[in-house]
Structures are given as C-alpha cells and as structure tokens.
NUZAFI-127929 format. One line per 5 residues: number of its first residue (from 0); their letters; for each residue x, y, z of C-alpha. Coordinates in Angstrom, 3 decimals, always signed. Layout:
<lumvexs>
NUM) A) X/Y/Z | ...
</lumvexs>
This chain:
<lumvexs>
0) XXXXX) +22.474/+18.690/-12.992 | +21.351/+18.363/-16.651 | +24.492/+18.222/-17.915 | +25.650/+15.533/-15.706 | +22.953/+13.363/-16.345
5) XXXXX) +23.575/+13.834/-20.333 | +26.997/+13.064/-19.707 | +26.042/+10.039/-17.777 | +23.719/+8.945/-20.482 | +26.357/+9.612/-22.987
10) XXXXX) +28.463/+7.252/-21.400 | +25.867/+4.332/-21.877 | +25.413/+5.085/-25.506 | +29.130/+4.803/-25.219 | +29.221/+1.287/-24.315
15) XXXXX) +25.793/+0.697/-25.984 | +24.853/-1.372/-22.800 | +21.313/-2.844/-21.410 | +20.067/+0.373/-20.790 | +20.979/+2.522/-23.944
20) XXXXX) +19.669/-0.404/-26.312 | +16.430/+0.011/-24.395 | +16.304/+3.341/-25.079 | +17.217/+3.422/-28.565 | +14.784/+0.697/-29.315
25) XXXXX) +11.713/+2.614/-27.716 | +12.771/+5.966/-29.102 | +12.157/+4.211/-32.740 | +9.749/+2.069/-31.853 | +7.639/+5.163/-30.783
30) XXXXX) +8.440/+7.234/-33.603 | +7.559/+4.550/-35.947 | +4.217/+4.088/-34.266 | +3.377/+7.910/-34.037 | +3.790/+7.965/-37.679
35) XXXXX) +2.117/+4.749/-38.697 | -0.934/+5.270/-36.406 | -2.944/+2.664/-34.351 | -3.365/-0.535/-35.520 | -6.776/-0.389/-37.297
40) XXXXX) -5.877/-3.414/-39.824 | -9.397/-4.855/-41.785 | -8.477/-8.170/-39.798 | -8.796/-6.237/-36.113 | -12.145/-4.859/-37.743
45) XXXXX) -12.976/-8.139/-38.927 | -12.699/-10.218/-36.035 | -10.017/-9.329/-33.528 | -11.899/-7.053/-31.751 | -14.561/-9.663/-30.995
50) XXXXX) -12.901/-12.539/-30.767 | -11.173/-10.677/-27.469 | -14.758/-9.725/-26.554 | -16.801/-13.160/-26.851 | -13.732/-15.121/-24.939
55) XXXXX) -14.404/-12.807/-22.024 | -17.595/-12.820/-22.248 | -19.017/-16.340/-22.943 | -20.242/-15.515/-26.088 | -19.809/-18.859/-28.160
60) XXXXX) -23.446/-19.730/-27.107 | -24.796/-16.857/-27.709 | -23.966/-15.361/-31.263 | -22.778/-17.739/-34.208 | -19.710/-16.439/-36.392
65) XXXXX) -20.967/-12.979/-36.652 | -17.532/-12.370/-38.747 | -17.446/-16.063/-40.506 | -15.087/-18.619/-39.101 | -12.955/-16.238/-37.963
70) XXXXX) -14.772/-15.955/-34.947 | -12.976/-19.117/-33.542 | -9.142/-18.636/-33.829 | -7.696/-18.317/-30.765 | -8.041/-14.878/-29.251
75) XXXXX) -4.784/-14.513/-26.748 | -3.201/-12.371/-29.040 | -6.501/-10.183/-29.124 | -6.962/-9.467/-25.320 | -4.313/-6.911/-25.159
80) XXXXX) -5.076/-4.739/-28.361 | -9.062/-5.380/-26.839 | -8.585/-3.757/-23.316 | -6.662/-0.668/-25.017 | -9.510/-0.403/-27.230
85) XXXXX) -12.052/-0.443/-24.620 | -10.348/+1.559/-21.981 | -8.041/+4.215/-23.470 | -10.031/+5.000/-26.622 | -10.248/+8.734/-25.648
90) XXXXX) -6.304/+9.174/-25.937 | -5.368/+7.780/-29.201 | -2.008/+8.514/-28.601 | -1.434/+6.999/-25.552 | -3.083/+3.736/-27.174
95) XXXXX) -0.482/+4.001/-29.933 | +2.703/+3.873/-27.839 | +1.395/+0.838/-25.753 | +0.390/-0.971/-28.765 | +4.332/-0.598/-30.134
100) XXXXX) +5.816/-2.218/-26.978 | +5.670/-5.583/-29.016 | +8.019/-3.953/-31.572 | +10.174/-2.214/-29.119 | +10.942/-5.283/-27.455
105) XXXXX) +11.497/-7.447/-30.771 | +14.008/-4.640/-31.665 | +15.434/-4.352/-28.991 | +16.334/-8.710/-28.542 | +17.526/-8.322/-32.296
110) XXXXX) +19.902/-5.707/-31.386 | +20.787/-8.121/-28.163 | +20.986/-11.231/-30.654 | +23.236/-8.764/-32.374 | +25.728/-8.027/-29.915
115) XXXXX) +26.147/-11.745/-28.925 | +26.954/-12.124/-32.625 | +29.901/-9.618/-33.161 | +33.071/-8.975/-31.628 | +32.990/-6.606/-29.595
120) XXXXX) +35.109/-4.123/-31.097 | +31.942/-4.361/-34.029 | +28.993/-3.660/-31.773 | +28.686/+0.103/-32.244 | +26.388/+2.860/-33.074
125) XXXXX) +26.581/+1.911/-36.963 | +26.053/-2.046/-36.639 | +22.506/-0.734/-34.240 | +21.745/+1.453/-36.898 | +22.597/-1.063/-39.737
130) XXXXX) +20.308/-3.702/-37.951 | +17.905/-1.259/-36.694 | +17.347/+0.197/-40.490 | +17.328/-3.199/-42.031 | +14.639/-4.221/-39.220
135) XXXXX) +12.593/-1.325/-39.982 | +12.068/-1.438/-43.578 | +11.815/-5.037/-44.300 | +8.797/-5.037/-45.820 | +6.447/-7.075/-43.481
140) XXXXX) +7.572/-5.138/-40.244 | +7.581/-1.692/-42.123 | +3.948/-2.439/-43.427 | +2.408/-3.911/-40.204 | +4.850/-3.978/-37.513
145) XXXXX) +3.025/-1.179/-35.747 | -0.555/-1.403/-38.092 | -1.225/-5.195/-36.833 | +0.379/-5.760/-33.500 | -1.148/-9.696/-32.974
150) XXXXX) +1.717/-10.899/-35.468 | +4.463/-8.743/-34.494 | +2.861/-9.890/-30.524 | +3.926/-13.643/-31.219 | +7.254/-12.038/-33.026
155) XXXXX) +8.490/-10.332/-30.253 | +7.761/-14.101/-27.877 | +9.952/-16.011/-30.904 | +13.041/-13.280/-31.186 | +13.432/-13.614/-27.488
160) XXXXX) +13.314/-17.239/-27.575 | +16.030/-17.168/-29.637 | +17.861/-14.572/-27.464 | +17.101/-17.117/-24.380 | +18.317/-19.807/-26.579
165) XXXXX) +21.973/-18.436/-27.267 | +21.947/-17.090/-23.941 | +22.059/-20.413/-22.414 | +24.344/-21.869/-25.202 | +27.555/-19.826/-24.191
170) XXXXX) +28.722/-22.315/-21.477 | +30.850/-24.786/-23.444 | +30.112/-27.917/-21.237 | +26.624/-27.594/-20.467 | +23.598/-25.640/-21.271
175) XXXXX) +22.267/-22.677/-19.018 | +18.865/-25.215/-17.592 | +16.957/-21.882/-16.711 | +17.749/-19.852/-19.813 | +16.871/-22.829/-21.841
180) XXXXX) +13.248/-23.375/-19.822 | +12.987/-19.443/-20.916 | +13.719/-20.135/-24.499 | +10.808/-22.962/-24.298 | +8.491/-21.055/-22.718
185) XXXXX) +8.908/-18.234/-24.906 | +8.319/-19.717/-27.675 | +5.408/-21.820/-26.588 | +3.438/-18.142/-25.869 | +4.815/-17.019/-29.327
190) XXXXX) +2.839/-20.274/-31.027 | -0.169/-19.618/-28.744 | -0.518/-15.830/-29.667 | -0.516/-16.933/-33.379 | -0.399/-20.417/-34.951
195) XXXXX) +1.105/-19.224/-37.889 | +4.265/-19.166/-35.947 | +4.084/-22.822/-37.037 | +6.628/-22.662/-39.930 | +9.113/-20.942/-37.646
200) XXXXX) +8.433/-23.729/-34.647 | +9.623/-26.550/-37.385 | +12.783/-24.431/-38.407 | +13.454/-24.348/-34.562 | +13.548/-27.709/-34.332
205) XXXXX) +15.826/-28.262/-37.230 | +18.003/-25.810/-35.787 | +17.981/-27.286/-32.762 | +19.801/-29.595/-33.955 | +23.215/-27.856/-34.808
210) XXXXX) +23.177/-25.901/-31.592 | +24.877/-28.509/-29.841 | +28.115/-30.749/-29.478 | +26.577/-34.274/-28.852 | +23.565/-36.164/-29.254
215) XXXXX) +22.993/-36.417/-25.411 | +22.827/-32.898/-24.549 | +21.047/-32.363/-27.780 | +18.516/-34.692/-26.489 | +18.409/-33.396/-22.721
220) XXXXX) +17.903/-29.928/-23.723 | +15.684/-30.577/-26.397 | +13.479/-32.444/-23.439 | +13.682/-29.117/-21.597 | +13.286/-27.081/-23.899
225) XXXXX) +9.620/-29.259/-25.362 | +8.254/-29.160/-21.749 | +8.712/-25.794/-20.834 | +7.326/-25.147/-24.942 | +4.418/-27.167/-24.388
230) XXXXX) +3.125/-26.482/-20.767 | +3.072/-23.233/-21.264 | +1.588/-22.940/-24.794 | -1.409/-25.670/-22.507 | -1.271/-22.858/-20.026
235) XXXXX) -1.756/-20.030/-21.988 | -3.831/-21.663/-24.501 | -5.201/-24.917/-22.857 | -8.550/-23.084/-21.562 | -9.293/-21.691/-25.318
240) XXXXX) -8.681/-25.543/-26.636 | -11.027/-26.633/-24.150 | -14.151/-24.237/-25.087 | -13.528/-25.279/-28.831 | -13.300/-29.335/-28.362
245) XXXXX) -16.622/-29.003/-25.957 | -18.243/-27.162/-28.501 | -17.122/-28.440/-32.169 | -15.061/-31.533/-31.132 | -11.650/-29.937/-32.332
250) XXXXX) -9.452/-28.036/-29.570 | -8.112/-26.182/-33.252 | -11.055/-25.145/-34.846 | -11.543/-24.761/-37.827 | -7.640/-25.410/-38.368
255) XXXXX) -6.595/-29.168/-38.556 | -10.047/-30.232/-39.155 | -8.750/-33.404/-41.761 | -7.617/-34.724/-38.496 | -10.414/-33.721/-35.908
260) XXXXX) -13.480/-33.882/-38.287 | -15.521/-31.587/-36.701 | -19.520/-32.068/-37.916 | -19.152/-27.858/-38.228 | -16.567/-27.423/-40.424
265) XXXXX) -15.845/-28.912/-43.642 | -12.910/-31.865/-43.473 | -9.841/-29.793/-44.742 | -6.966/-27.933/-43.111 | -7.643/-24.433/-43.188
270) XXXXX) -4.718/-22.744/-44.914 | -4.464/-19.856/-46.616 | -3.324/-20.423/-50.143 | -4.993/-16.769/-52.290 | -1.518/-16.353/-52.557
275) XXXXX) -0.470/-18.605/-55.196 | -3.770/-17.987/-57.216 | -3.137/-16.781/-60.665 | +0.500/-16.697/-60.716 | +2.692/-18.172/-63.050
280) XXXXX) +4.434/-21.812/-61.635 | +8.149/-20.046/-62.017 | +6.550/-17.242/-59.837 | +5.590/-20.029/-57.379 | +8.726/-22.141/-57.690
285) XXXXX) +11.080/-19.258/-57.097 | +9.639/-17.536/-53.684 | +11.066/-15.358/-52.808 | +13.606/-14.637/-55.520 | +9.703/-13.698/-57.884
290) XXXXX) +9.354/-10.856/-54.907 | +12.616/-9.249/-56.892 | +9.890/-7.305/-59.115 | +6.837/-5.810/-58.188 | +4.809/-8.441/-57.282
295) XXXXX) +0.672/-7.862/-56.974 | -0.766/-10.300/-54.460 | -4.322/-11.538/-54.276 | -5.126/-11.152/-50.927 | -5.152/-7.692/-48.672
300) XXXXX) -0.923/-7.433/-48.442 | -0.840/-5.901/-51.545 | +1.902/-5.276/-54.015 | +5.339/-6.514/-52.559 | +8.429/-5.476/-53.757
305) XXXXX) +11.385/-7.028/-51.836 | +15.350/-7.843/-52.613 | +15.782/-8.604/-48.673 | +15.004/-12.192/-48.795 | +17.173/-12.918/-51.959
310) XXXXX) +19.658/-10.875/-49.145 | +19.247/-13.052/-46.536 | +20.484/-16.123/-48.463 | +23.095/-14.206/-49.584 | +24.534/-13.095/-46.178
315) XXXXX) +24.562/-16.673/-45.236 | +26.849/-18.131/-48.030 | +29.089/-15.245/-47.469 | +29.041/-15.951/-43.677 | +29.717/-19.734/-45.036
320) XXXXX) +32.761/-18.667/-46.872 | +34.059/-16.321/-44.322 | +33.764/-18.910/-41.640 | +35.704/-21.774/-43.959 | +38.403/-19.034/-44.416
325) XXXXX) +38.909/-18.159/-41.008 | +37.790/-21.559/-39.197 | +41.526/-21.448/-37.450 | +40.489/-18.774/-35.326 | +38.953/-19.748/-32.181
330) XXXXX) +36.773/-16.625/-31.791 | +35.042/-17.463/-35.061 | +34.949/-20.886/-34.202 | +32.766/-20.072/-31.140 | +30.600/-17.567/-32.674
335) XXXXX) +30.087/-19.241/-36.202 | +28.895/-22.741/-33.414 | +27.054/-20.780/-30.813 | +25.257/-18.311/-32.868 | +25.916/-17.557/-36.653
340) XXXXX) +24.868/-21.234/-37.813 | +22.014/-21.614/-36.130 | +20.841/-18.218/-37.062 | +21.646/-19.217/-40.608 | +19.737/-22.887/-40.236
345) XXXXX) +17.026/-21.153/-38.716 | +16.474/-18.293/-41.631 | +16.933/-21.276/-44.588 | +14.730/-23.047/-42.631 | +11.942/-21.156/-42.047
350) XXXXX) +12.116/-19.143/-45.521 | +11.192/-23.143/-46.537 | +8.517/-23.738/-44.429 | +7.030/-20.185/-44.557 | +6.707/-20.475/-48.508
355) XXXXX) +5.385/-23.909/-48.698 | +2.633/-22.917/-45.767 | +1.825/-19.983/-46.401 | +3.904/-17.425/-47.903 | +2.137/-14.312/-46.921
360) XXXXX) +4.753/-11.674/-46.426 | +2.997/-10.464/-42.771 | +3.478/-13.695/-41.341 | +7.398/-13.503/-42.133 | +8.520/-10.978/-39.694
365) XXXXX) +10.807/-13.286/-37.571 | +12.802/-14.231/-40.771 | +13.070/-10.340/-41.535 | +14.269/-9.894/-37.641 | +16.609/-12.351/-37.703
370) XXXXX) +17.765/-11.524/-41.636 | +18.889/-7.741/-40.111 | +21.107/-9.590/-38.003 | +22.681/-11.713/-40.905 | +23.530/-8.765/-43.108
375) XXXXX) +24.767/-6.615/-40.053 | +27.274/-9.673/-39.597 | +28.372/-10.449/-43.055 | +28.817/-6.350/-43.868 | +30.800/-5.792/-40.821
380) XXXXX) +33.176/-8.744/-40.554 | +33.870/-8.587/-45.005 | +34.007/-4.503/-45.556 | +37.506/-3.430/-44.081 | +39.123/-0.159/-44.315
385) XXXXX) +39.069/+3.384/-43.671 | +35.973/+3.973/-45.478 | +34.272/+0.770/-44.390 | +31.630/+3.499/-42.506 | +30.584/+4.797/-45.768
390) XXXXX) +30.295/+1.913/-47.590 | +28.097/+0.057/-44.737 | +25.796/+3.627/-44.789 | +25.662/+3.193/-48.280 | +24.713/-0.796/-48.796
395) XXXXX) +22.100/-0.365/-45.934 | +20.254/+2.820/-47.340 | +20.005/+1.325/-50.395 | +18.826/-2.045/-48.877 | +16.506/-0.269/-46.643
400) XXXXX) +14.656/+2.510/-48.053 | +14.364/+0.709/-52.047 | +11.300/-0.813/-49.996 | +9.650/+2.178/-49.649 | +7.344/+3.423/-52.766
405) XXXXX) +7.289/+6.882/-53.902 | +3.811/+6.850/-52.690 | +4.727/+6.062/-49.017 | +7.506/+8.674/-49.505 | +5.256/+11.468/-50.725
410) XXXXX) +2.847/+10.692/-48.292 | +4.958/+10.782/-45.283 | +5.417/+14.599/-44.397 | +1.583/+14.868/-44.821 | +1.316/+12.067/-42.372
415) XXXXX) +3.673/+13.031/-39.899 | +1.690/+16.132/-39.149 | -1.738/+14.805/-39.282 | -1.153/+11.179/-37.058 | -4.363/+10.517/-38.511
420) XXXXX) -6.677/+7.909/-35.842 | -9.068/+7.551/-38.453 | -8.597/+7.278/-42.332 | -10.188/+10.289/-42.561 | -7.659/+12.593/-40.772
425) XXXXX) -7.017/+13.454/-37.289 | -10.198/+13.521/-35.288 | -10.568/+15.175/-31.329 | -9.007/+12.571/-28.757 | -12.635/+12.741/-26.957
430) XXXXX) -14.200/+11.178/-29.945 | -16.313/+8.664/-29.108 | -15.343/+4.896/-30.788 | -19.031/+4.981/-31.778 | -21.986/+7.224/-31.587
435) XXXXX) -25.828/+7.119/-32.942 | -26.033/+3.267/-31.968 | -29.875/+2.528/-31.252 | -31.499/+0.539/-28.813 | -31.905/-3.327/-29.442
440) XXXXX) -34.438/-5.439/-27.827 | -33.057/-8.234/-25.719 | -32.790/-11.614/-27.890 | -33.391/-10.089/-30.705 | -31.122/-11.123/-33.475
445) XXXXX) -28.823/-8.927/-35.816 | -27.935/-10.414/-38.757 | -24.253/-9.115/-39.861 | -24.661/-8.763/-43.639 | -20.728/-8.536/-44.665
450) XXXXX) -17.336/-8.015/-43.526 | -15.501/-6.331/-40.944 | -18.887/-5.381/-39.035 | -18.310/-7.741/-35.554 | -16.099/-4.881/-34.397
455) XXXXX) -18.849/-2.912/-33.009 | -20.549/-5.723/-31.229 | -19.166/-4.918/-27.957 | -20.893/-1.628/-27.833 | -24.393/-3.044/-28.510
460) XXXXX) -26.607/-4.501/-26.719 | -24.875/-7.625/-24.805 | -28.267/-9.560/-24.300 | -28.416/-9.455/-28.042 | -27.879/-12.386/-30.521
465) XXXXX) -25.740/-11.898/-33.429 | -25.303/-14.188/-36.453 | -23.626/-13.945/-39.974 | -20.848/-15.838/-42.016 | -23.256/-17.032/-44.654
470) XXXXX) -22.209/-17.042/-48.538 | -25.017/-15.855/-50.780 | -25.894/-18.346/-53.460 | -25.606/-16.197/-56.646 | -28.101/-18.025/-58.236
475) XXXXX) -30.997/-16.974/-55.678 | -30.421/-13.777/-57.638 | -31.525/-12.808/-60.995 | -29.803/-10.838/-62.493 | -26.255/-10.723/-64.200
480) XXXXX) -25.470/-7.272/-62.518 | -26.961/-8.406/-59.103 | -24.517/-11.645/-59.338 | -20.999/-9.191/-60.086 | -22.162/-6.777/-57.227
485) XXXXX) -22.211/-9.864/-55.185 | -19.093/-11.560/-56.704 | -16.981/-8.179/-55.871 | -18.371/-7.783/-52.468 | -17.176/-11.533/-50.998
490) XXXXX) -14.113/-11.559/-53.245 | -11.954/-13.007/-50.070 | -11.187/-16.538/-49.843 | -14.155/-19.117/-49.961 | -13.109/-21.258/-47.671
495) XXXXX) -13.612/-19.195/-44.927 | -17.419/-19.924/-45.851 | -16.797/-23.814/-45.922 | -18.768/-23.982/-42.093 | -21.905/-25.605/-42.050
500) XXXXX) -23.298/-23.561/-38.878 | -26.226/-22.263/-42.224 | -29.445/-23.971/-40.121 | -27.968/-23.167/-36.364 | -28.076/-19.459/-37.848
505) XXXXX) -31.519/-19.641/-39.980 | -32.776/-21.498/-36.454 | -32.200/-18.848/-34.541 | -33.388/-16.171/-36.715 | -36.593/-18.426/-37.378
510) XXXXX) -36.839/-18.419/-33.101 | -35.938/-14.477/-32.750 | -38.754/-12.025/-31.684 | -37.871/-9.198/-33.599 | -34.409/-9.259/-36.457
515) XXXXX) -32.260/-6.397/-37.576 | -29.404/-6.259/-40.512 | -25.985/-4.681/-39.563 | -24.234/-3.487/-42.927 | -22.383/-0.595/-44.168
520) XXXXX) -23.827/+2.215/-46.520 | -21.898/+0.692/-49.380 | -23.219/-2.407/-49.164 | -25.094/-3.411/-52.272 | -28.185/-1.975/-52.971
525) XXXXX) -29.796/-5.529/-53.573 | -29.515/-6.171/-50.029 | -31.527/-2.673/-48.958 | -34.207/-3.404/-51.649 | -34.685/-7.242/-52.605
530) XXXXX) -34.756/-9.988/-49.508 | -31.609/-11.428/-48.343 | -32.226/-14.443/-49.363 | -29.236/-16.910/-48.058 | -30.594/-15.500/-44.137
535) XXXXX) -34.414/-14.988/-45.019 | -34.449/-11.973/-44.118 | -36.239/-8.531/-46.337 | -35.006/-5.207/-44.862 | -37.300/-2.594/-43.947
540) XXXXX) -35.751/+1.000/-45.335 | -38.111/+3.088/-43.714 | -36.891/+1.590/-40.482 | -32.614/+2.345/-40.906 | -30.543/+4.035/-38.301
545) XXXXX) -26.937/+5.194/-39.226 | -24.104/+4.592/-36.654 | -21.198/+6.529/-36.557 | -17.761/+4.788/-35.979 | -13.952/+6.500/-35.925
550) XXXXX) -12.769/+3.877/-38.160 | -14.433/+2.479/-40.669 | -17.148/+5.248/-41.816 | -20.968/+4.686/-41.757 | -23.296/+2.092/-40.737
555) XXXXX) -26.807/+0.945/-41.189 | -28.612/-0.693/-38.747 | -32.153/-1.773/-40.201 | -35.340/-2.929/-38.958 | -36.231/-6.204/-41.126
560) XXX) -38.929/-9.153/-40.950 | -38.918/-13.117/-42.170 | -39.691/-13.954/-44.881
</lumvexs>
C-alpha cells in the first residue's frame, strides 16, 4: 500500500503537474515558516493588530490613534493575521503554518507562471528549484515573506493576477472573458489588502498594453479587466472608505490628503520617503544598481545587500537578444508575445514606479516573484550542453544564498532547534499572549505613551478609551539630555505625527474620570518622573502595574492625574 502510493506520487513529481507543484510549494513554504517564526514584525505590534480589532469593533469613536495615524490604513489585510492571533494563540505552531499560506500560494502561481513560460521539455525539477531558490532568497521575501504576511497577503492576490492574466491570453483570437474577470478581480483584492501595491497597478497597466494584437481587444479587455478590478477592490474595501469619508472627509485617510483636504490631517500625500534621507544623489539616481554594496537604510529594513535587481534587468536584455535571434521560430514567437514581454514590461515597469514611490525593499516582493521567473527563463533557454545542470546549480547558489549574511547563516542551526515564538526563545505553547493586565475603570482613558503599545488593546478593558499619537515638543523640556532621550525615542518618520487630532485627545483626557499611561519599562525615565507634558498628564510611580506579554517584553501600566 505505501509503496504504491509513493510510486503514484512519484509519478506526479514526474510530470511536475497541479498537484506535485502544490506540494512542493507548501513543503517549503512550511519549512521556511517553521524556521522564520510567526510574524511578530514592529508594524503588527504597532498597529496591525488593532487596526483588525477597532474595524470589528467600532472603535473609531471611541479611542483616537492610540498608535499615531497608523490607526487608519485600511485593515483588510489585518483581519486574517487578527483572528489567528486571537483564537489559536495557544499553538504557536499551528498559527505559523496558516500564516505561510500567502507564500505557499505566491510560490506556487510563480512556479505556474513558470511552466506557461518554458517549453515543456524545460519545466523540470531544476527550473522549480532554480525559481523556487531565486524566490526564496530575494531579499524582501527571504526577510519578511513569512515575518510580515499583510505584504506578501496582497503579493500572493497580484502573482495570481498575473497567472489569470496569461491564462486567458493563450487563445490567439480572443481573450478567455472569465479568466480575464479573474485577473481583475485579483488584483483589485491585491490593491485593497495593501495600497502600496500601487506602483505595481501602474506597471500593469503599461503592460497591458503589449499583451495584445489590436487596439480593440486591447480596449475590450482592458474594460473587463477595470470593472472586475474596481468592483471588487469597492467590495472588499468600499465599507472601510465609507467609515473614513464619514469621519475625516477622505475615503483614503491620511493618504491622498493634497486632494481630499481632510481638516485632520495635514494637506500632503503621505508617502514614505526615510529612505532617501542622507544618501548621496548617485545613491538615489542609481536604485537599485546602489543596492550592489551594502547599503544601510534609515528606516526598520535595515542593511540591504542585493545583486538580484541589477539581475532582473539583465535577464530581460538577454531574453531581448535571444528572442531577436530566434524570432523565426513560431514557438518563441508565441511565448516571447503571450508571456515573456509582458513579464519583462511589467518588471521594468514596476522597478520604475517602485523606486520613484517608495523604494522600500519589503514592498518589492512581486518584482522579486516575477524576477525568479526571468532568470529561470534566460538560464535555461542560453546554457546548453551536457553540463548545463551544473552550471544552472552553480549561477543560482551563488545568486541565491550571496543574500544571506554570515550572521543569518550562523544563526540558523541555533534557530532551527529553538523556533523561537518570542525573541526570547521558545516559550510553552499554553503561554498566555498576556498576563498581569489590571483592571480599568470603564471610560477611563489610557494614554499610550510610545510605539508599538496598541497591540495589547484588545485584551483590556473594551469600555475603555485609549488615546496617543502625540509628538512631544522638545522644548517643553529642559534639559539637553532630556531633549536626546526624546529625540532617540521618536526617531521614525515625523510625518506620521503631522495629524491635528492634539485637542480631540487633550478633550477627552480633560473629560475622563480617572487616566492611566501605557508604556514600556524602557521608556524614558522623564516620562516616569517629570509630567508628560504634550498629554498633561504626571504619572503616579507608586501606582505602576507590570504586564507581561510573549512578544515584546515588559509593560507599565500607571496610575496618573491632570495636571
């Protein structure tokens, strides 16, 4: 019995069909997940957590931006990573492999993109591996494919739109109507789960246009393919856009506020530029080729050391060449017109858009997914030979694991046996997420003082107010030593504190009955000793309870009065 069904699985691996893809692409999605851990990214800490929590719950009217004007992006790509949290907490585990099901299934419609894209004869266990290697270790996906599952969420939507896309593109004559509606409505979840897919939705549409053979059906499916984008990013979205034109008088709050000019927010597009701060124009100018050398960012990502993008373009003016030598040859005709071009517009394209919007190296996972695919293609169809298997396991190794640092290397056998949940090791799987949290009067307000503390909201009292966001003035404080403490602690990007909800939140604290202050034991000592002066608030220290989380160490939870 067992070694018929072996035999009948070997058979699928054999033919590398529907089924042994799927299996491949769990078996190292799961692996990869085990090792990295759950995704406990500062931004989940920061605001994820409860921007899943106050959607469900109304919670807009009750608290204002506990976590600063985060507390307003849309939260669809939250409510899955929320319920896991809430429900399954107790088998970390378990938690882990459900969280990676957005990077199996991005894998696994590469490796389909893939095998649309070779011959046939091509589409073997080395091309899966190739791709599946060159997937793994770009840098964004290896770094938080599995450690921040909202943006690999939306990736997953985008990499089968494209999958939809070429799917409906083989008939010659005329377009596949359903697979196109697919491709639109795939990608119109993949913009609503994060709108920083927004570089990647204007390289679509400049691909769109050399995926087909006149401007009619260019123009037909392009219809299609907008409606089916757009009512279901309304769908999926529309009830979010809704709460936040009601309330602030911009459906995109605090984004595209030049154009909505809501009274909350100050009048500029919220974009993320810490990126470019402090580097050198030619480092600017030359994105990504700069990412050759180590390259220290200003923001969270750290230091990013990356060949693959200089790769990318590199794979496509080979596939250019290849294609003008062989452009006789029907079969290259069709796949160079159905698939290879547009995947080529598409990565050009969106390495453009993603550099002049943002250039964060998380947010470029589908150009990484869709890169693997380009170098799979230009390695197998230009290395001939008998020892064209050795060469390809050679050029991807060294493409794949140079983007590992000997730190991550030396770290990894440690890791493997720990599968730390917390980041302090492994802790029991009946851990509690939180424990020592104290009572809180009803309407009584807790003032968050810092970041990444709106996590543990939903595990406090829900008839409770909670308020924070506010950047201190350093001048309400003294001393030169005061003012660097302060200047260290709220080091991230100032316009996140460009709101003016500052007398909504000193209102309600005025209004409150009794106020507390939410921070963490390292929080600076100013704030447990002199008032808070930017909330008007003076902590009591003989009135502090600790709280005990599994993620981010200690809390302090203290008693304070007006002042």
């Amino acid at each position: 019995m067992i070694k018929k069904y072996f035999s009948t699985l070997k058979q699928h691996f054999d033919k590398w069909d529907n089924y042994a893809l799927l299996l491949w692409s769990f078996f190292v999605s799961a692996c990869n997940a085990l090792y990295t851990g759950p995704d406990q990214f500062w931004d989940n800490l920061n605001y994820h957590i409860y921007n899943a929590y106050a959607a469900l719950n109304n919670r807009i009217e009750m608290d204002i931006i506990p976590n600063g004007i985060h507390a307003f992006y849309n939260p669809n790509a939250d409510l899955w990573y929320y319920a896991l949290v809430r429900g399954l907490n107790s088998y970390p585990h378990l938690v882990v492999l459900l969280q990676s099901i957005w990077f199996f299934l991005c894998l696994f419609f590469t490796l389909k993109i893939l095998q649309s894209a070779l011959p046939k004869r091509s589409f073997n266990f080395l091309s899966v591996l190739s791709t599946s290697l060159l997937f793994l270790y770009a840098p964004a996906i290896f770094a938080w494919g599995s450690m921040n599952t909202g943006d690999m969420f939306s990736c997953s939507f985008l990499i089968f739109s494209l999958y939809a896309l070429f799917t409906a593109l083989q008939n010659d004559t005329k377009p596949h109507l359903a697979w196109l509606l697919v491709a639109g409505a795939s990608y119109g979840i993949s913009f609503s789960l994060k709108y920083t897919a927004s570089p990647f939705l204007l390289a679509y549409i400049v691909m769109f246009c050399f995926c087909f053979r006149s401007f009619w059906q260019w123009l037909k499916s392009g219809l299609w393919f907008t409606v089916a984008a757009v009512g279901t990013f309304l769908v999926t979205s529309g009830w979010w856009l809704y709460k936040m034109y009601i309330h602030f008088q911009n459906p995109f709050f605090p984004f595209l506020n030049s154009v909505f000019q809501s009274p909350y927010f100050a009048p500029v597009d919220l974009v993320d530029k810490r990126f470019f701060v402090g580097k050198a124009l030619w480092e600017t100018l030359f994105i990504p080729f700069s990412l050759l050398r180590p390259y220290k960012m200003n923001i969270i990502e750290g230091e990013t050391r990356t060949y693959l993008y200089f790769a990318y373009i590199f794979a496509i003016l080979i596939l250019g060449i290849y294609y003008y030598q062989h452009r006789h040859r029907k079969t290259i005709q069709t796949a160079f017109t159905k698939i290879w071009r547009p995947l080529m517009v598409f990565t050009l394209t969106g390495m453009v858009f993603w550099i002049a919007q943002f250039s964060l190296v998380r947010y470029a996972m589908p150009l990484e997914a869709v890169g693997s695919i380009l170098i799979t293609i230009t390695l197998f169809l230009c290395i001939r030979g008998q020892r064209k298997m050795l060469l390809i396991g050679f050029l991807v190794g060294i493409m794949s694991f140079s983007q590992i640092t000997y730190k991550e290397i030396r770290g990894t056998a440690k890791h493997l046996f720990e599968m730390s949940y917390t980041q302090e090791g492994p802790i029991d799987s009946a851990t509690p997420f939180i424990s020592g949290a104290p009572d809180i009067e009803d309407d009584a307000v807790v003032v968050l003082q810092g970041w990444r503390l709106s996590f543990i909201i939903p595990f406090l009292n829900p008839k409770a107010h909670y308020v924070g966001g506010l950047q201190p003035n350093i001048e309400d404080y003294d001393f030169p030593e005061e003012r660097l403490d302060l200047l260290g602690y709220f080091s991230f990007s100032p316009v996140f504190f460009e709101h003016k909800f500052a007398p909504l939140i000193h209102q309600k604290i005025q209004q409150a009955s009794s106020v507390y202050v939410l921070m963490f034991t390292y929080t600076p000592e100013l704030y447990k000793e002199q008032p808070i002066k930017h909330y008007g608030v003076q902590v009591d220290p003989e009135k502090c309870t600790k709280i005990k989380n599994n993620w981010e160490g200690m809390m302090l939870l203290c008693k304070a009065k007006k002042i």
